[in-house]
PAVEXFI-955630 format. One record per residue (C-alpha): residue in three letters; chain; x, y, z. Coordinates in nm, 3 decimals, padded with zeros to 5 digits. Layout:
BEGIN
     r   c         x         y         z
   Ala   A         X         Y         Z
...
end
This chain:
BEGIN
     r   c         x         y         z
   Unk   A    05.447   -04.248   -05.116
   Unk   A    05.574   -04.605   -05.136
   Unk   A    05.394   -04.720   -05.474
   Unk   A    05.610   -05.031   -05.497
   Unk   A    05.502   -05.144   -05.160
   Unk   A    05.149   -05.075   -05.234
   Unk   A    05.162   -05.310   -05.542
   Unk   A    05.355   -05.593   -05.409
   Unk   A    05.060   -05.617   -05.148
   Unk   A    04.782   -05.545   -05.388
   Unk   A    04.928   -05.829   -05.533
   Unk   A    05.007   -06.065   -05.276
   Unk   A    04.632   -05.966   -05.197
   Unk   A    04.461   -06.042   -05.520
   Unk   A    04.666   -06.338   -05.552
   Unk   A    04.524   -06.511   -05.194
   Unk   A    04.183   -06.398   -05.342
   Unk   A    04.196   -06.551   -05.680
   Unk   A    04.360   -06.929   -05.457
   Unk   A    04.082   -06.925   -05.232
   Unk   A    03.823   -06.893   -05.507
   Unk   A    03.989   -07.190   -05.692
   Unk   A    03.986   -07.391   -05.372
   Unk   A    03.562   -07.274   -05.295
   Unk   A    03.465   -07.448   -05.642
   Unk   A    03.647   -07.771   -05.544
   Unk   A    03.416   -07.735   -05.186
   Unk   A    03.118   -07.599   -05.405
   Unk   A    03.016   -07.951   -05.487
   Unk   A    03.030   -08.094   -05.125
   Unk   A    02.838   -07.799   -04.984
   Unk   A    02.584   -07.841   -05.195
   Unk   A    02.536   -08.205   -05.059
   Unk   A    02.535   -08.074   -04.777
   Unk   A    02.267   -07.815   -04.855
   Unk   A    02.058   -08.130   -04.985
   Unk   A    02.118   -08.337   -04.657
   Unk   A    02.011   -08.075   -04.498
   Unk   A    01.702   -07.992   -04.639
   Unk   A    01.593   -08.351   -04.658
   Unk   A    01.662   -08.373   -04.223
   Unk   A    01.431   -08.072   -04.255
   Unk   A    01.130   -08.210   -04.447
   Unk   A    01.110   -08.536   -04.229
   Unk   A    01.138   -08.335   -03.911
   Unk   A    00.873   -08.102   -04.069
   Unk   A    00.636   -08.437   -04.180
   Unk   A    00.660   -08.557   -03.856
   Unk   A    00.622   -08.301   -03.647
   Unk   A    00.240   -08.266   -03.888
   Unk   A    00.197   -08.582   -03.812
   Unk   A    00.205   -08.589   -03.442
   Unk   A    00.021   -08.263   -03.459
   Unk   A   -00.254   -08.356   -03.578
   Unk   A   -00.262   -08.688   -03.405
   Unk   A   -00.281   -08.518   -03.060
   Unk   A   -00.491   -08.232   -03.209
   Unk   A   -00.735   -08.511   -03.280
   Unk   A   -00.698   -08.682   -02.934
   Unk   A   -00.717   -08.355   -02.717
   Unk   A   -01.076   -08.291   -02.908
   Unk   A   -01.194   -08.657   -02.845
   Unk   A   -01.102   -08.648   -02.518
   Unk   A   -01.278   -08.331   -02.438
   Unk   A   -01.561   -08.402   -02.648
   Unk   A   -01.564   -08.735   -02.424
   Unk   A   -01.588   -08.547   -02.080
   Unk   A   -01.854   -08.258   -02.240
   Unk   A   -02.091   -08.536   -02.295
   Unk   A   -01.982   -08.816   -02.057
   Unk   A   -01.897   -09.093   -02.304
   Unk   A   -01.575   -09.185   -02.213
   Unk   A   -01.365   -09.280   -02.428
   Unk   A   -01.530   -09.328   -02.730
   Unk   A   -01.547   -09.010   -02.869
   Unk   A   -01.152   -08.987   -02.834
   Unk   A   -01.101   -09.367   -02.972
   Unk   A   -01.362   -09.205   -03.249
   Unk   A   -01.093   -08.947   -03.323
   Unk   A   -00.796   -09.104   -03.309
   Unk   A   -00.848   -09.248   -03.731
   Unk   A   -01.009   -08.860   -03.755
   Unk   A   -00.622   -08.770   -03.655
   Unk   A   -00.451   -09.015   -03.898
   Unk   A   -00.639   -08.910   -04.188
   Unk   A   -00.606   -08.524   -04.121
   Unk   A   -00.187   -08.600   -04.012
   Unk   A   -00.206   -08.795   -04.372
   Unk   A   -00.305   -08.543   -04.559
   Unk   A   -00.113   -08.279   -04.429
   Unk   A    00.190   -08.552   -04.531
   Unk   A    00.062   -08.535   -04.867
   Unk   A    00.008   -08.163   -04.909
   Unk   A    00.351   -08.109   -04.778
   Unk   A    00.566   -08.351   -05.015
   Unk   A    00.372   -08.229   -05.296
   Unk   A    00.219   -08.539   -05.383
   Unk   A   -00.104   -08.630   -05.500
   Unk   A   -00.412   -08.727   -05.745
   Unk   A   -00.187   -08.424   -05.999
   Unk   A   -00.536   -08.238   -06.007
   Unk   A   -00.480   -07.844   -05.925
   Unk   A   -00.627   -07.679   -05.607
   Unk   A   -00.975   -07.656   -05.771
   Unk   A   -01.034   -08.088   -05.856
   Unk   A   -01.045   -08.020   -06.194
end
């Protein structure tokens, strides 16, 4: 067998391995702010995705709470803070924010 051949491209090989592993750590750093970009576009699409939720949550009850006992529309105009506060806290929860008391209040 050709063992000189096999060496020159083991090392031609380990050579282009070791260059692009140099050149990844110079990238490393831009990645990551892209990682962080990223993640941040995620959490405010997440927030306000909640927070429409649970505004038209809130809004689809009033309304049909409105036609069940014909008192159009203030059951749904009644709701409609009910939404904001609920779509609030569910901003809250999700960032991680708060009063810094554990799941149990004390």
């Amino acid at each position: 067998m050709d063992d000189g051949r096999d060496q020159q491209d083991f090392e031609r090989r380990l050579a282009a391995a070791r260059a692009a592993a140099e050149g990844s750590g110079r990238h490393k750093r831009a990645r990551s702010e892209a990682g962080a970009a990223s993640r941040a576009i995620n959490l405010a699409m997440r927030l306000g995705v909640e927070l429409v939720a649970a505004m038209v949550i809130a809004v689809v009850v009033g309304w049909g709470l409105d036609r069940l006992f014909h008192t159009t529309p203030w059951l749904m105009i009644l709701m409609v803070p009910v939404g904001m506060a609920a779509g609030l806290r569910n901003l809250v929860r999700a960032t991680g924010t708060g009063s810094g008391t554990d799941k149990h209040g004390a």
